[in-house]
C-alpha positions in Angstrom: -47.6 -12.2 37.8 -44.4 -10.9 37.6 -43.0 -8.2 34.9 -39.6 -7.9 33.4 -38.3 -4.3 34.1 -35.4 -3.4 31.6 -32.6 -1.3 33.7 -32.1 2.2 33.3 -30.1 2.8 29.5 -28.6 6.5 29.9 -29.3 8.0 26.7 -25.8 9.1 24.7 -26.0 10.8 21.4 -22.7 11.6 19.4 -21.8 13.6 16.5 -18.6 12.8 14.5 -16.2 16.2 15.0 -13.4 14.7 12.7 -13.8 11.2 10.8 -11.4 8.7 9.9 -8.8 10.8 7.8 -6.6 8.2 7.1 -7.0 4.5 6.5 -5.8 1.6 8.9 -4.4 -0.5 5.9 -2.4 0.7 3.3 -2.6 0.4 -0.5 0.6 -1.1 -0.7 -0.2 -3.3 1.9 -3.4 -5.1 0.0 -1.4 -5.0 -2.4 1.3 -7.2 -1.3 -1.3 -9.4 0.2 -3.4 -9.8 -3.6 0.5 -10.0 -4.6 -0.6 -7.5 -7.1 3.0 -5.4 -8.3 1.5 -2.7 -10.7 -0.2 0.5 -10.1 -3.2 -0.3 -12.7 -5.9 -1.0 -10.0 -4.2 1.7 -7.2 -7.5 3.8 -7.2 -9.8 0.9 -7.0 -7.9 -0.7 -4.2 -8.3 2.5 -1.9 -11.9 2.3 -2.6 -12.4 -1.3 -1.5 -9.9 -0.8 1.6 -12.6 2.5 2.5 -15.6 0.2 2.0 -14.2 -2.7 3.9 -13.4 -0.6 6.9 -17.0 0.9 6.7 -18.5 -2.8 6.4 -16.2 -4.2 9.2 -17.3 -1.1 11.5 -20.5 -2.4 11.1 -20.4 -5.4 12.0 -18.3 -5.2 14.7 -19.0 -2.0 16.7 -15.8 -1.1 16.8 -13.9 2.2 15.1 -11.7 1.0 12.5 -9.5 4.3 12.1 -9.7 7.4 14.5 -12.3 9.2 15.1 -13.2 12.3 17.1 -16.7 12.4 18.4 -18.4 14.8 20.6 -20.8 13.1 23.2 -23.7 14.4 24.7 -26.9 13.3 27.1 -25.4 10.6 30.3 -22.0 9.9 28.9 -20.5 10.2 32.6 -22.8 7.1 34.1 -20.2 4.4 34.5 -22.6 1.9 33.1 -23.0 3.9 29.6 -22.3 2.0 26.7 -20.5 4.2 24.6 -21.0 4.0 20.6 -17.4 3.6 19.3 -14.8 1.8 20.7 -12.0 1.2 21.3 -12.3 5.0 23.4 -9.6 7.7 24.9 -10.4 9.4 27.8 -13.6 11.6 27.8 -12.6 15.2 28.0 -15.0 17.4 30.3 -16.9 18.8 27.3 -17.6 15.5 26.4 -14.9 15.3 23.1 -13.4 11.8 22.7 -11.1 10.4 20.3 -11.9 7.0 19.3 -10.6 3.6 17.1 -7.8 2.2 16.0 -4.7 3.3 14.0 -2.5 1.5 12.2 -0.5 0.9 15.3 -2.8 -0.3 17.2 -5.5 -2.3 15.1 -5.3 -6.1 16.3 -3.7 -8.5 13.9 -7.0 -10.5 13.6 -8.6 -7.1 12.1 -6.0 -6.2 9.6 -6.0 -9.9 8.1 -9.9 -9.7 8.0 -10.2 -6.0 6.5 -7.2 -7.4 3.8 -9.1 -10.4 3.1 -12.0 -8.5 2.3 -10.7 -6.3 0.4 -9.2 -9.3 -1.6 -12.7 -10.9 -2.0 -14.3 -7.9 -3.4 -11.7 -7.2 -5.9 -11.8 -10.9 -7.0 -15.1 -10.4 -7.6 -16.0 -7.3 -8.3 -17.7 -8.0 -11.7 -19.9 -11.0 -10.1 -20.7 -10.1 -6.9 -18.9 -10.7 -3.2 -19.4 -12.5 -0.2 -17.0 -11.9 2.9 -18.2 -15.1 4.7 -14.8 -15.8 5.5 -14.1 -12.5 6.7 -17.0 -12.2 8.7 -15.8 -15.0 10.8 -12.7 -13.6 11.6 -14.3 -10.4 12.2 -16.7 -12.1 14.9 -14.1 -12.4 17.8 -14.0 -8.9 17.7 -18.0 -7.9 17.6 -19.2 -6.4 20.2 -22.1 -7.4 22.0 -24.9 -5.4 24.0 -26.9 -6.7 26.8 -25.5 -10.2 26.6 
């Protein structure tokens, strides 16, 4: 008989100090990439760039816009997996600043986060499906105890 021991999983709790306080993508940007030229939908467009970000968080793991977080329980165990990434250096109170900017976010994430943002104002009196999206998003997912 033989039993399957899971390993030891430190236990990390966080709590978001500062959110994301300013998006990765632009309006003007998705706007350009809808080829839309008039400031008619400006306020709607934020909205759906906001919601896309949250969605692609989601899905990926990842921190689509910096964050600062305060860590606490066994963040210092090299083996901890950490709940935001991409991560800066921990500080020795256990403050870290984490995602991307609009510097640094991948090309494969800005073309993903635009198309949603596309799909759901297509459709944002029928309903919306990133399907498309979702595939380019899935490069990028991060993936526990694979």
């Amino acid at each position: 008989m033989s039993f399957y021991c899971k390993p030891y999983q430190p236990k990390v709790t966080y709590t978001i100090i500062t959110d994301v306080q300013t998006e990765v993508i632009t309006v003007e940007e998705a706007k350009a990439f809808m080829t839309i030229d008039y400031p008619d939908f400006d306020s709607l467009i934020e909205m759906l760039i906001s919601a896309a970000r949250c969605e692609a968080e989601k899905y990926t793991g990842l921190s689509i816009g910096i964050r600062e977080i305060q860590l606490a329980g066994d963040y210092t165990d090299e083996s901890v997996y950490l709940p935001f990434a991409p991560g800066g250096e921990i500080s020795e109170d256990g403050k870290q600043t984490v995602g991307y900017d609009a510097g640094t976010l991948p090309g494969d994430l800005k073309l993903a986060l635009l198309n949603m943002v596309h799909i759901a104002f297509e459709n944002r009196t029928t309903g919306l499906s990133y399907g498309t999206s979702l595939k380019l998003l899935d490069k990028s997912r991060r993936r526990v105890g694979l």
